[in-house]
PDB file of N, H, CA, C and O in Angstrom:
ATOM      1  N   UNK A   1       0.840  -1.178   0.000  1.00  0.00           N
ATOM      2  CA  UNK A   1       0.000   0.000   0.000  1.00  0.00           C
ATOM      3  C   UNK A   1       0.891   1.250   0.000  1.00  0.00           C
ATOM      4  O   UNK A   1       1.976   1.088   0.559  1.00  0.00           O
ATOM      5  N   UNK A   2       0.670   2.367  -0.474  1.00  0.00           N
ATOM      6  H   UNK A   2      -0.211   2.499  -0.928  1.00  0.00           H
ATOM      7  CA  UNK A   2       1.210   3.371  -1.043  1.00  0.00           C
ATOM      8  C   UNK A   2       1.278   4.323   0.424  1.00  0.00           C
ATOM      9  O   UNK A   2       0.273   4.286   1.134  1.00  0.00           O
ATOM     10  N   UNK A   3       2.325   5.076   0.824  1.00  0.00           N
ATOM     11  H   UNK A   3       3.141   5.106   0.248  1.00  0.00           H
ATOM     12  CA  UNK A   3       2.030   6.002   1.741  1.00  0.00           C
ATOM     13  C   UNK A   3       0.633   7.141   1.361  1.00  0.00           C
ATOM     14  O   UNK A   3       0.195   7.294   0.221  1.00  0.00           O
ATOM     15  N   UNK A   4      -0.060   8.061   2.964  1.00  0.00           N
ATOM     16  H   UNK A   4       0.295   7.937   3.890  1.00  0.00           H
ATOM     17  CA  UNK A   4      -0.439   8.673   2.673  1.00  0.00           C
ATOM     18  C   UNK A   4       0.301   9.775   1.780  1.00  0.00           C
ATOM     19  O   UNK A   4      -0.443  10.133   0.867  1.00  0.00           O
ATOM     20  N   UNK A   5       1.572  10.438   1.767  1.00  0.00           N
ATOM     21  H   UNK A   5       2.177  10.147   2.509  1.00  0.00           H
ATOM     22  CA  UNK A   5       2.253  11.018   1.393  1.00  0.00           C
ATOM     23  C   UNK A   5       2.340  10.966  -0.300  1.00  0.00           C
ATOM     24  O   UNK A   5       2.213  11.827  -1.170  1.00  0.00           O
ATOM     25  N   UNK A   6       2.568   9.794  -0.315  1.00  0.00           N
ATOM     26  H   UNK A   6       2.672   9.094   0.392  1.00  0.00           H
ATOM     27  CA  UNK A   6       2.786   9.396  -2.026  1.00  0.00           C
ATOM     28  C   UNK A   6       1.318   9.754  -2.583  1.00  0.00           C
ATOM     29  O   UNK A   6       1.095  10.556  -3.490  1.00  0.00           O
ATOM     30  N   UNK A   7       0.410   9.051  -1.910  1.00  0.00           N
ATOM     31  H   UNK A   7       0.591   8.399  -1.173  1.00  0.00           H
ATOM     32  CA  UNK A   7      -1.232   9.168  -2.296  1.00  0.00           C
ATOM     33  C   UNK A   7      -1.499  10.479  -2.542  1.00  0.00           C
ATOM     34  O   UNK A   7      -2.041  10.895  -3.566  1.00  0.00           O
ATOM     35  N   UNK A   8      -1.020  11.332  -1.354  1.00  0.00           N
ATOM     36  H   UNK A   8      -0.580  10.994  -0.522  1.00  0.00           H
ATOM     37  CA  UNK A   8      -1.845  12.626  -1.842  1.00  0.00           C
ATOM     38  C   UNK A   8      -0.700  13.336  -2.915  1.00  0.00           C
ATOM     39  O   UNK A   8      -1.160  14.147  -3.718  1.00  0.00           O
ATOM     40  N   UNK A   9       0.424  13.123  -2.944  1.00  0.00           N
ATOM     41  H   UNK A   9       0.798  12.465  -2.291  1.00  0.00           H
ATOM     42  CA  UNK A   9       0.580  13.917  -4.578  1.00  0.00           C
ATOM     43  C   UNK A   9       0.608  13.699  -5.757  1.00  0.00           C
ATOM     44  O   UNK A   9       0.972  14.445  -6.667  1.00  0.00           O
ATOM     45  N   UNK A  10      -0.079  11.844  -5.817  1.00  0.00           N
ATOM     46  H   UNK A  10      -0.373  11.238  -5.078  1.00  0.00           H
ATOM     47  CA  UNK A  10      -0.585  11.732  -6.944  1.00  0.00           C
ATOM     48  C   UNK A  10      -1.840  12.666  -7.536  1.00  0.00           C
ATOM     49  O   UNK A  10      -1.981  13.418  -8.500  1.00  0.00           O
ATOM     50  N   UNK A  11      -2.645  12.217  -6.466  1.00  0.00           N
ATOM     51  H   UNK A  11      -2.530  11.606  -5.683  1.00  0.00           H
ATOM     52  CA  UNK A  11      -4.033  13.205  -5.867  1.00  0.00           C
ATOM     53  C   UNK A  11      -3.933  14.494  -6.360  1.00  0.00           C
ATOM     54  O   UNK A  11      -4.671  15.058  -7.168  1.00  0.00           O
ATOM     55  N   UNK A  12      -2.560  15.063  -5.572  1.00  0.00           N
ATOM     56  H   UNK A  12      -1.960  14.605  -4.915  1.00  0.00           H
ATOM     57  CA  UNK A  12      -2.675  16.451  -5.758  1.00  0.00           C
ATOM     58  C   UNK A  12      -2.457  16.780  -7.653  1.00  0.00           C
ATOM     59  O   UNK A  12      -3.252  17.438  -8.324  1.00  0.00           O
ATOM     60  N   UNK A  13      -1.651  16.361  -7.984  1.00  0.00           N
ATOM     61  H   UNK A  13      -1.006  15.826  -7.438  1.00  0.00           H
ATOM     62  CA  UNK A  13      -1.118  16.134  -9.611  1.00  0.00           C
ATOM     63  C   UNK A  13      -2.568  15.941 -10.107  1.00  0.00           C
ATOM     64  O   UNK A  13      -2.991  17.020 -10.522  1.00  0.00           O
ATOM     65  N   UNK A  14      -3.515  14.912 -10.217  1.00  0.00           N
ATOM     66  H   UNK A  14      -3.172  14.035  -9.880  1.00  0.00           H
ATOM     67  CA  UNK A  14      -4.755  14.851 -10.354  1.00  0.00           C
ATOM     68  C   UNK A  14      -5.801  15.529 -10.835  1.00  0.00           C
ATOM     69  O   UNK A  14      -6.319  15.776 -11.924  1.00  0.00           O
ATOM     70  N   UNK A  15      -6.046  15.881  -9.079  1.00  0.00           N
ATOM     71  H   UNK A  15      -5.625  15.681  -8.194  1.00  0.00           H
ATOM     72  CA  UNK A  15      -6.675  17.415  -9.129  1.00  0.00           C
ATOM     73  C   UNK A  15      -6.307  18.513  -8.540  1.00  0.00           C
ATOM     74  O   UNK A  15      -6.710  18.776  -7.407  1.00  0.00           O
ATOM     75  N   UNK A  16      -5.228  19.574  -9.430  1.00  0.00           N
ATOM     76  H   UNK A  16      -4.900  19.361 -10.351  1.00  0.00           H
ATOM     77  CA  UNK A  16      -4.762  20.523  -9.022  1.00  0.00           C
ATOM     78  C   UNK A  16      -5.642  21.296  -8.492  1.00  0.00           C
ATOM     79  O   UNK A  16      -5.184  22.016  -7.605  1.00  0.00           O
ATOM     80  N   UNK A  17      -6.305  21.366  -8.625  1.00  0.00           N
ATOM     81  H   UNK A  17      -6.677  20.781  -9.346  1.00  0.00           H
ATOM     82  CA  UNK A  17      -7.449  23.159  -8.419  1.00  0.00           C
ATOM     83  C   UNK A  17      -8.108  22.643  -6.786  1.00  0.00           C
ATOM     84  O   UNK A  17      -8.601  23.559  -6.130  1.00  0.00           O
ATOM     85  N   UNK A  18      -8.116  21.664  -6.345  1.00  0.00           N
ATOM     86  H   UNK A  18      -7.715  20.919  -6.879  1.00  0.00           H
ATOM     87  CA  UNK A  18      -8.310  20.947  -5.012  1.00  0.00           C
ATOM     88  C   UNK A  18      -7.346  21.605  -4.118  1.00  0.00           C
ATOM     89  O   UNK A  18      -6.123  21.723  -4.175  1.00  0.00           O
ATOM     90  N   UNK A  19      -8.270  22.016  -3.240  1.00  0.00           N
ATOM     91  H   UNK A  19      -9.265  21.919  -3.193  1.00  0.00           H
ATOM     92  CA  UNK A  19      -7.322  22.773  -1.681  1.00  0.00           C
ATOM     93  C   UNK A  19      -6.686  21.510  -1.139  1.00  0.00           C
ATOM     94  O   UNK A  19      -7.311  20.469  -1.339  1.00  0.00           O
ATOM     95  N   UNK A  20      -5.512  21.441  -0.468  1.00  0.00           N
ATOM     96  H   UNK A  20      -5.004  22.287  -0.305  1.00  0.00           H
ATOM     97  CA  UNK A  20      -4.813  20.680   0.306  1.00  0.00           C
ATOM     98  C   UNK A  20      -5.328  19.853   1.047  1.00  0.00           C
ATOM     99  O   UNK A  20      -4.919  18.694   1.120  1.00  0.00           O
ATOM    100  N   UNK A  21      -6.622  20.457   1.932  1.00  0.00           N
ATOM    101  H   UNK A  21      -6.954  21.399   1.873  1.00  0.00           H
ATOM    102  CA  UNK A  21      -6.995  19.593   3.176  1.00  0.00           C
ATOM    103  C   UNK A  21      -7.926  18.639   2.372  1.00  0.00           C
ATOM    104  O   UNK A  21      -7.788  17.458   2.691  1.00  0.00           O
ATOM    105  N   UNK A  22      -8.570  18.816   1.690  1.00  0.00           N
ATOM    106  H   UNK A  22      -8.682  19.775   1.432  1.00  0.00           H
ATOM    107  CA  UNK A  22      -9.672  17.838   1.156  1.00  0.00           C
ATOM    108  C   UNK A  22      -9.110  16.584   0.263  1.00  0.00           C
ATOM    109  O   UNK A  22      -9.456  15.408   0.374  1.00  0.00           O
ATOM    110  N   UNK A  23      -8.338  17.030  -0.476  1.00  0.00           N
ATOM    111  H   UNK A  23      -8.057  17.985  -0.567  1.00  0.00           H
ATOM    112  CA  UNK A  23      -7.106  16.071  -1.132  1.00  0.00           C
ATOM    113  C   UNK A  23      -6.462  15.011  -0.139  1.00  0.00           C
ATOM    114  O   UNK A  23      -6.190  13.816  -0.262  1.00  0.00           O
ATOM    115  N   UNK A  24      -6.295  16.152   1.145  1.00  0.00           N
ATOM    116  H   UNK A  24      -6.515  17.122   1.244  1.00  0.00           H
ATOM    117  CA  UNK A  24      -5.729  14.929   2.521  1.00  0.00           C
ATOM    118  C   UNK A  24      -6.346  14.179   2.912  1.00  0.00           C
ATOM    119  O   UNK A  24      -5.856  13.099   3.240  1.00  0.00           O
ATOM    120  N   UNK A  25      -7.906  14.480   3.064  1.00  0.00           N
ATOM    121  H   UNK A  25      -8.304  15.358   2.797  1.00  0.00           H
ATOM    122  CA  UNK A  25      -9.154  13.963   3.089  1.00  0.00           C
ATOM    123  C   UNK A  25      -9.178  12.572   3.119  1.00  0.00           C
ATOM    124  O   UNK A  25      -9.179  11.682   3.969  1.00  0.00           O
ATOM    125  N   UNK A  26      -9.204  12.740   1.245  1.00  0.00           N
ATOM    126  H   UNK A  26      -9.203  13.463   0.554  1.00  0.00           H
ATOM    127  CA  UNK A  26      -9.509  11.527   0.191  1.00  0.00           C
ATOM    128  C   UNK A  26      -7.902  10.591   0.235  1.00  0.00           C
ATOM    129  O   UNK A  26      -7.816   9.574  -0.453  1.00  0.00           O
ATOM    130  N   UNK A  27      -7.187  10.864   0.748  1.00  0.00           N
ATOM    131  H   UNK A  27      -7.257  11.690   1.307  1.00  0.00           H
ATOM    132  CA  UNK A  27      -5.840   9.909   0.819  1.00  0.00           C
ATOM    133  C   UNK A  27      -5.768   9.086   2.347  1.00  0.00           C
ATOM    134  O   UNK A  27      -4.828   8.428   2.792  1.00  0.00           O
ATOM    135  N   UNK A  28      -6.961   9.337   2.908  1.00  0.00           N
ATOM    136  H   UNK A  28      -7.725   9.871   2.546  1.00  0.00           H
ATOM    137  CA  UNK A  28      -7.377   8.902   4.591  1.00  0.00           C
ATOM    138  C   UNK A  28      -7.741   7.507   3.924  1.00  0.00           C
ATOM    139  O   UNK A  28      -7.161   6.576   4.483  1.00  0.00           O
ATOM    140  N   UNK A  29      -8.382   7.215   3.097  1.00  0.00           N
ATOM    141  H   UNK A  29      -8.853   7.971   2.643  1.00  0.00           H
ATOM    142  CA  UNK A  29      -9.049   5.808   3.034  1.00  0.00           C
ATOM    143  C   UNK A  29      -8.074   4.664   3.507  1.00  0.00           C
ATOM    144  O   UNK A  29      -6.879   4.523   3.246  1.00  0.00           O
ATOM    145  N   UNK A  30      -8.842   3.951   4.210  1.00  0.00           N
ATOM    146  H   UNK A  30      -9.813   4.065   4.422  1.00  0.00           H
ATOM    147  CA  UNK A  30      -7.533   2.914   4.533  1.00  0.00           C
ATOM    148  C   UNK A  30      -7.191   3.328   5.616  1.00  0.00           C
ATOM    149  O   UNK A  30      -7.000   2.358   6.350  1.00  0.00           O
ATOM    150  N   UNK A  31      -7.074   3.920   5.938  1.00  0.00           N
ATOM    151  H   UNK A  31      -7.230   4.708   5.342  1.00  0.00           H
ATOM    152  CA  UNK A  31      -5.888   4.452   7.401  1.00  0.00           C
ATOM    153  C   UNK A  31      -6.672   4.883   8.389  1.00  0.00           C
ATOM    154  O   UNK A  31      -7.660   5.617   8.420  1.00  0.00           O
ATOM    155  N   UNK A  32      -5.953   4.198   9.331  1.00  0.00           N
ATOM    156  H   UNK A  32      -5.150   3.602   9.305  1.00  0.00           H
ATOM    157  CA  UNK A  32      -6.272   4.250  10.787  1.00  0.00           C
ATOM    158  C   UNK A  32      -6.044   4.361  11.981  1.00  0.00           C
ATOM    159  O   UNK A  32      -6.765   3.970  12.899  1.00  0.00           O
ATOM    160  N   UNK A  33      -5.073   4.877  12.050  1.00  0.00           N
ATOM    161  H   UNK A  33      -4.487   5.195  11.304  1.00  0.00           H
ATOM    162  CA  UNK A  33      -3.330   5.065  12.604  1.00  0.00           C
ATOM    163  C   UNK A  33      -3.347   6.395  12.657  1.00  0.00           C
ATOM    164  O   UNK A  33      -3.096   7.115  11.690  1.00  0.00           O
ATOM    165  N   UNK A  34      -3.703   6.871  14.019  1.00  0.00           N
ATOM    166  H   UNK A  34      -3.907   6.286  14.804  1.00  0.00           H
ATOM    167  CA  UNK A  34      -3.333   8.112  14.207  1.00  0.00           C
ATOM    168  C   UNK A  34      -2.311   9.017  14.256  1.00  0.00           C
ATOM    169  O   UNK A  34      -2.380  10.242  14.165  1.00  0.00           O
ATOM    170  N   UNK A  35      -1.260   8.246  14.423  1.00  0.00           N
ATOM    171  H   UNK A  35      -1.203   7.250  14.497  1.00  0.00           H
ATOM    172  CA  UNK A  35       0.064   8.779  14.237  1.00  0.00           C
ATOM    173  C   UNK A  35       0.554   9.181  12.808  1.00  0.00           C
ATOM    174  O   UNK A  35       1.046  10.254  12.459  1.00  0.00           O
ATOM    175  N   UNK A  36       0.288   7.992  12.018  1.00  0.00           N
ATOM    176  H   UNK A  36      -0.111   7.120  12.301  1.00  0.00           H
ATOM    177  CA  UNK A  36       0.152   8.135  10.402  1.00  0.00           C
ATOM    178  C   UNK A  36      -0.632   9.566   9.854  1.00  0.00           C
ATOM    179  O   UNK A  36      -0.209  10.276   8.942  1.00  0.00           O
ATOM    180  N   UNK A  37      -1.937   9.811  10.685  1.00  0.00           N
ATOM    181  H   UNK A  37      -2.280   9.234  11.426  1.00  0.00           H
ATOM    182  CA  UNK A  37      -2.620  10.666  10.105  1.00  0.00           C
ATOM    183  C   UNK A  37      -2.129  12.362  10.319  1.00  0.00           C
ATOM    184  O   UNK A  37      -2.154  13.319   9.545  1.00  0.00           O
ATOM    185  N   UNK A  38      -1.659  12.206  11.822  1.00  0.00           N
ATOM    186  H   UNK A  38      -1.638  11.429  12.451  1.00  0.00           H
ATOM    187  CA  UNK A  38      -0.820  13.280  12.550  1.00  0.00           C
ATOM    188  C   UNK A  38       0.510  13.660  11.814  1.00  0.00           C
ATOM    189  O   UNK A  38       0.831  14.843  11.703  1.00  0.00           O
ATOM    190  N   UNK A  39       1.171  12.789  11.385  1.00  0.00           N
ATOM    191  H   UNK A  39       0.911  11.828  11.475  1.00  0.00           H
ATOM    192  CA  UNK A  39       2.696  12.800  10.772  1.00  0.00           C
ATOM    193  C   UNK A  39       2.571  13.454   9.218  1.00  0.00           C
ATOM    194  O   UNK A  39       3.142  14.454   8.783  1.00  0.00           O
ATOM    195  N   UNK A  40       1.436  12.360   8.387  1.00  0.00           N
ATOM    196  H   UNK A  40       0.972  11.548   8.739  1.00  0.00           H
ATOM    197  CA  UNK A  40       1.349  13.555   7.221  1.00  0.00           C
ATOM    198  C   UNK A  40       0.479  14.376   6.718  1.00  0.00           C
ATOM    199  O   UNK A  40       0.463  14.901   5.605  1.00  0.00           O
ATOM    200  N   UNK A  41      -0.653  14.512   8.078  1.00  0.00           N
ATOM    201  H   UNK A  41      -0.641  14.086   8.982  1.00  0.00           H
ATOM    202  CA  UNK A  41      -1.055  15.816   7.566  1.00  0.00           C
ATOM    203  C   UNK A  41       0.343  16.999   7.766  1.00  0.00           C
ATOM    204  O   UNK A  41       0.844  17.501   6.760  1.00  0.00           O
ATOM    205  N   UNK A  42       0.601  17.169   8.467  1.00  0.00           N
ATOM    206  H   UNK A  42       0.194  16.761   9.284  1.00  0.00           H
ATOM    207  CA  UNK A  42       1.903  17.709   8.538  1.00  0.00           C
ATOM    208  C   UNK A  42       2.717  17.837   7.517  1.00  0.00           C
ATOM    209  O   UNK A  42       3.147  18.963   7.267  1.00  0.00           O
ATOM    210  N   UNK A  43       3.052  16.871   6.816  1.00  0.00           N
ATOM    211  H   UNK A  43       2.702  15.957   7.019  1.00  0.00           H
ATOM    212  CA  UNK A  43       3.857  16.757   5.678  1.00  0.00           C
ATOM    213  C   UNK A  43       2.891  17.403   4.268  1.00  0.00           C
ATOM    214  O   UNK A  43       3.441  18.220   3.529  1.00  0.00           O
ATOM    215  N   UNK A  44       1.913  17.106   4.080  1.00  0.00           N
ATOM    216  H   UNK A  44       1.466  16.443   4.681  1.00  0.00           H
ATOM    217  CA  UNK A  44       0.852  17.423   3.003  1.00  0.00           C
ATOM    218  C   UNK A  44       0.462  18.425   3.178  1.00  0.00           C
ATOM    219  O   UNK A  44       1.081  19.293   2.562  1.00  0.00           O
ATOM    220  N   UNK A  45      -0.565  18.861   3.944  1.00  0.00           N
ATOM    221  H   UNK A  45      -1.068  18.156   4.444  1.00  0.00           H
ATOM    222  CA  UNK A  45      -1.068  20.278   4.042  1.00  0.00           C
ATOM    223  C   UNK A  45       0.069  21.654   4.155  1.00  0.00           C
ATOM    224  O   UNK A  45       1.166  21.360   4.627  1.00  0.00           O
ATOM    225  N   UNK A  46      -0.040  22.388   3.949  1.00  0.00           N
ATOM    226  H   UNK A  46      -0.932  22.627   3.565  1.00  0.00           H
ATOM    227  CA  UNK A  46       0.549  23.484   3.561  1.00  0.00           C
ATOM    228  C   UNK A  46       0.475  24.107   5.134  1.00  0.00           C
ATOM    229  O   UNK A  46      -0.537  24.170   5.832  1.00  0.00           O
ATOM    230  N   UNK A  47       1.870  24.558   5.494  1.00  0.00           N
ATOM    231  H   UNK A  47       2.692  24.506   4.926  1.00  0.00           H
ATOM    232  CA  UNK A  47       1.770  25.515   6.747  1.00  0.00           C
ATOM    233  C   UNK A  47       1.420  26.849   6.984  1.00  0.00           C
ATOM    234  O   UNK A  47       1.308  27.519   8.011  1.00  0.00           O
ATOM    235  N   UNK A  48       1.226  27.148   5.411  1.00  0.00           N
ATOM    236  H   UNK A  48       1.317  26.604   4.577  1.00  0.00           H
ATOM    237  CA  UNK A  48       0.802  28.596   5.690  1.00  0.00           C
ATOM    238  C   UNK A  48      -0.924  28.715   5.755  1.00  0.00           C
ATOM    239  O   UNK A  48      -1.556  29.768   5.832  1.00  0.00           O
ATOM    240  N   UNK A  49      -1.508  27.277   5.699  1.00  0.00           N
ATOM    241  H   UNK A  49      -0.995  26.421   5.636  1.00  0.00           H
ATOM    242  CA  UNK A  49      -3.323  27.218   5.514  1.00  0.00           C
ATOM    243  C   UNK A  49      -3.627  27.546   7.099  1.00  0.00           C
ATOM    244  O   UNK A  49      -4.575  28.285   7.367  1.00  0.00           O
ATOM    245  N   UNK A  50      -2.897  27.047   8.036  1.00  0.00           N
ATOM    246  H   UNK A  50      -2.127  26.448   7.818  1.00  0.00           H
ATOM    247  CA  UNK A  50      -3.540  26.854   9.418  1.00  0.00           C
ATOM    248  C   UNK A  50      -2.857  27.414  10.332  1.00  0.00           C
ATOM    249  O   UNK A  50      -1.673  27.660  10.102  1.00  0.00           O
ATOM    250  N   UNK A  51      -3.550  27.815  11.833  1.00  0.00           N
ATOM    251  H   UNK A  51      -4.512  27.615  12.021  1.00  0.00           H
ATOM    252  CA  UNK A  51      -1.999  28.219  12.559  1.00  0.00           C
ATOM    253  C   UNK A  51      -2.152  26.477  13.788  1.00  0.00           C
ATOM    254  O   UNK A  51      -3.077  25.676  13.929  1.00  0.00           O
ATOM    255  N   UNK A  52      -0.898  26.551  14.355  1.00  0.00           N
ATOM    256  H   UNK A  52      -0.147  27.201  14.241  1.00  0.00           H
ATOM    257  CA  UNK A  52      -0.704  25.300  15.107  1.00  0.00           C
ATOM    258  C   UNK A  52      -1.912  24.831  15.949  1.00  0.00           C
ATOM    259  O   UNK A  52      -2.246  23.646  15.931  1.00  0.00           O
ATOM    260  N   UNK A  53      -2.589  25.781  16.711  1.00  0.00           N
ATOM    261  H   UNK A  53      -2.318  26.743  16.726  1.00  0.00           H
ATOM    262  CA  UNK A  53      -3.855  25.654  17.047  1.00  0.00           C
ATOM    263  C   UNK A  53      -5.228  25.147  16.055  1.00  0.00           C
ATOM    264  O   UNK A  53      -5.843  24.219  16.581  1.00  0.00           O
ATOM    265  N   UNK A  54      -5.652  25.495  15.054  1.00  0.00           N
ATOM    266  H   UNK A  54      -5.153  26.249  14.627  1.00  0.00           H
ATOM    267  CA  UNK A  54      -6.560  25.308  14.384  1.00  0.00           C
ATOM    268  C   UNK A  54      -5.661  23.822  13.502  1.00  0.00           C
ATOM    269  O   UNK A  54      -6.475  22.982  13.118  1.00  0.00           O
ATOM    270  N   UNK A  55      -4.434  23.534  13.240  1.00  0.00           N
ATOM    271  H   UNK A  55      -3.773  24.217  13.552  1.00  0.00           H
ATOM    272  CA  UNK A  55      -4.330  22.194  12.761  1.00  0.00           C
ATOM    273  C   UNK A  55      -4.739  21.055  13.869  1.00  0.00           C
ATOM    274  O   UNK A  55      -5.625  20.217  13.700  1.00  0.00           O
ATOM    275  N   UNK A  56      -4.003  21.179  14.916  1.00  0.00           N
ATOM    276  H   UNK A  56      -3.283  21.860  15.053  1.00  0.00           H
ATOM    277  CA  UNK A  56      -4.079  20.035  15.929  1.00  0.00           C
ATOM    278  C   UNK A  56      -6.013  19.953  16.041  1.00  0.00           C
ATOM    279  O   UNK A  56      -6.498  18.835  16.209  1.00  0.00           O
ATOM    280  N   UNK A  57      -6.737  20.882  15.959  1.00  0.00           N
ATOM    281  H   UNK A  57      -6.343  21.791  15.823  1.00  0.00           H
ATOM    282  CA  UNK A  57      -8.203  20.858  16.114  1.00  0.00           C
ATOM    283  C   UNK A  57      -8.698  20.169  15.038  1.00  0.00           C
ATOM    284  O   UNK A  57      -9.754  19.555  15.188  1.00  0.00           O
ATOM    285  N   UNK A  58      -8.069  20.152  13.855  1.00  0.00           N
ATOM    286  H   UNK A  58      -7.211  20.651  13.733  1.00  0.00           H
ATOM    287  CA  UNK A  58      -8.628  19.770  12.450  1.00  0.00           C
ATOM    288  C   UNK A  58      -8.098  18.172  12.785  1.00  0.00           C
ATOM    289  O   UNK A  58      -8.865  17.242  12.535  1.00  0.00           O
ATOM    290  N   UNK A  59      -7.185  17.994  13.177  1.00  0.00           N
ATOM    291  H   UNK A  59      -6.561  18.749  13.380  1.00  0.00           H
ATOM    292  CA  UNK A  59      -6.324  16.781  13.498  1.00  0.00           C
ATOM    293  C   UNK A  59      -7.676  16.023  14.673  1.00  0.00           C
ATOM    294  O   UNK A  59      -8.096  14.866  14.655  1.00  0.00           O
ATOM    295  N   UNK A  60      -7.943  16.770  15.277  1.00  0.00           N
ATOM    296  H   UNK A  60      -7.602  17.710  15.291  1.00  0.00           H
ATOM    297  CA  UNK A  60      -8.736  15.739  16.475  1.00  0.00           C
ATOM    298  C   UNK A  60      -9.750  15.822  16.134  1.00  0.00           C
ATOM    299  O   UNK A  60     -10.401  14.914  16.649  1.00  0.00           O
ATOM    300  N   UNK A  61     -10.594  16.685  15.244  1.00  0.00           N
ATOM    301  H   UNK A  61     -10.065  17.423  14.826  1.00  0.00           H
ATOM    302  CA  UNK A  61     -11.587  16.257  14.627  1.00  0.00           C
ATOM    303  C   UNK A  61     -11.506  14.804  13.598  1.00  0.00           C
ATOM    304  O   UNK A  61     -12.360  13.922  13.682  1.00  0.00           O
ATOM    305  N   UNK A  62     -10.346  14.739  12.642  1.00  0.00           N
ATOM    306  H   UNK A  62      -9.653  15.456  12.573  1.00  0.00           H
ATOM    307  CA  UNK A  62     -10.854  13.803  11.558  1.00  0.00           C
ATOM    308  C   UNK A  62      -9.904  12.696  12.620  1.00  0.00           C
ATOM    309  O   UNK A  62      -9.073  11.934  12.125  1.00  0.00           O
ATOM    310  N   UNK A  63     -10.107  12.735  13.774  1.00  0.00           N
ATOM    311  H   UNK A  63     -10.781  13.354  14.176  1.00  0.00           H
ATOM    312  CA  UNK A  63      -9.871  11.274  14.158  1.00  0.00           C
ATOM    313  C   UNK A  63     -10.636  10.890  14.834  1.00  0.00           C
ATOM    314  O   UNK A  63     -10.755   9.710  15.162  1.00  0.00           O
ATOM    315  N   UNK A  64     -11.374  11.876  15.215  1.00  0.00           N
ATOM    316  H   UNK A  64     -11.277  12.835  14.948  1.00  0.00           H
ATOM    317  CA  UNK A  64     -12.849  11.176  16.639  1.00  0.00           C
ATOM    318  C   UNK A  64     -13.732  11.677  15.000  1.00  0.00           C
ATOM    319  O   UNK A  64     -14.466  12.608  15.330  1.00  0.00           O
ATOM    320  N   UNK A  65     -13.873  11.466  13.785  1.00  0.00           N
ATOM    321  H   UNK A  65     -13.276  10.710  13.517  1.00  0.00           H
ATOM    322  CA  UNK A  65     -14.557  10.888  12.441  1.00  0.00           C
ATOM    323  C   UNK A  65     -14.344   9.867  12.229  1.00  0.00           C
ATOM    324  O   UNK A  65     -15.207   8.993  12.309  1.00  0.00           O
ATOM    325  N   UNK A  66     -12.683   9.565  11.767  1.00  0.00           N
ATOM    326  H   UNK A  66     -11.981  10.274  11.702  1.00  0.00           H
ATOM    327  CA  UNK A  66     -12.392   8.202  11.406  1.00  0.00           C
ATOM    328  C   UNK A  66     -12.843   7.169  12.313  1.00  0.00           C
ATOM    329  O   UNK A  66     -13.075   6.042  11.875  1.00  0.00           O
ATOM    330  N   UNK A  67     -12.975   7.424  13.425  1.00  0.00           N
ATOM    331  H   UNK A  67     -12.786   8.339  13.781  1.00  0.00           H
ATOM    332  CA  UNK A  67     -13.566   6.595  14.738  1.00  0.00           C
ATOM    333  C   UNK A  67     -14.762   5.937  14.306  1.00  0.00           C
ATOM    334  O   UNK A  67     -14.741   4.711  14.199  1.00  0.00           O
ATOM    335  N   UNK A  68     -15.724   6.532  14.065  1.00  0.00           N
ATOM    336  H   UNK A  68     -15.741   7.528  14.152  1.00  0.00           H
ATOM    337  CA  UNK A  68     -17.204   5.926  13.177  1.00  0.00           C
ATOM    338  C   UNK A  68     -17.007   5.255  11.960  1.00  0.00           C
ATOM    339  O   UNK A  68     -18.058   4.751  11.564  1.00  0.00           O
ATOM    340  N   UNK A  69     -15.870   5.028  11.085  1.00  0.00           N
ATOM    341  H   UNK A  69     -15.017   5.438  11.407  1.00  0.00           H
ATOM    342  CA  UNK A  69     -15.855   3.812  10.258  1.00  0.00           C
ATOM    343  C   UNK A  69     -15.475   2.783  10.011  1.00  0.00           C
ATOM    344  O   UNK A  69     -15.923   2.177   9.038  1.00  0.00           O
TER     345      UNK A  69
END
């Protein structure tokens, strides 16, 4: 299986005109590993979209989500 990392810049190559986070989104399938999800949103999303506060919130949201599937 392909990293999230690799996934989303195929993704991103894909569909350019796609904002970062939603692209990160769609490269979640499969994964369930919070650490995984923590490590490259980090790496993928862009640091100038969020400040450290509003990522870690976006971060604990799509994991108490991923929780329900």
């Amino acid at each position: 299986m392909k990293s999230i990392t690799t996934r989303f810049k195929e993704t991103k190559h894909k569909i350019p005109y796609l904002a970062d986070t939603p692209i990160f989104l769609l490269c979640l399938i499969n994964t369930d590993k919070p650490r995984l999800i923590r490590k490259h949103f980090n790496k993928c999303v862009s640091e100038n979209d969020y400040e450290r506060s509003e990522k870690e919130q976006i971060i604990k949201d799509l994991l108490f989500r991923l929780s329900y599937f």
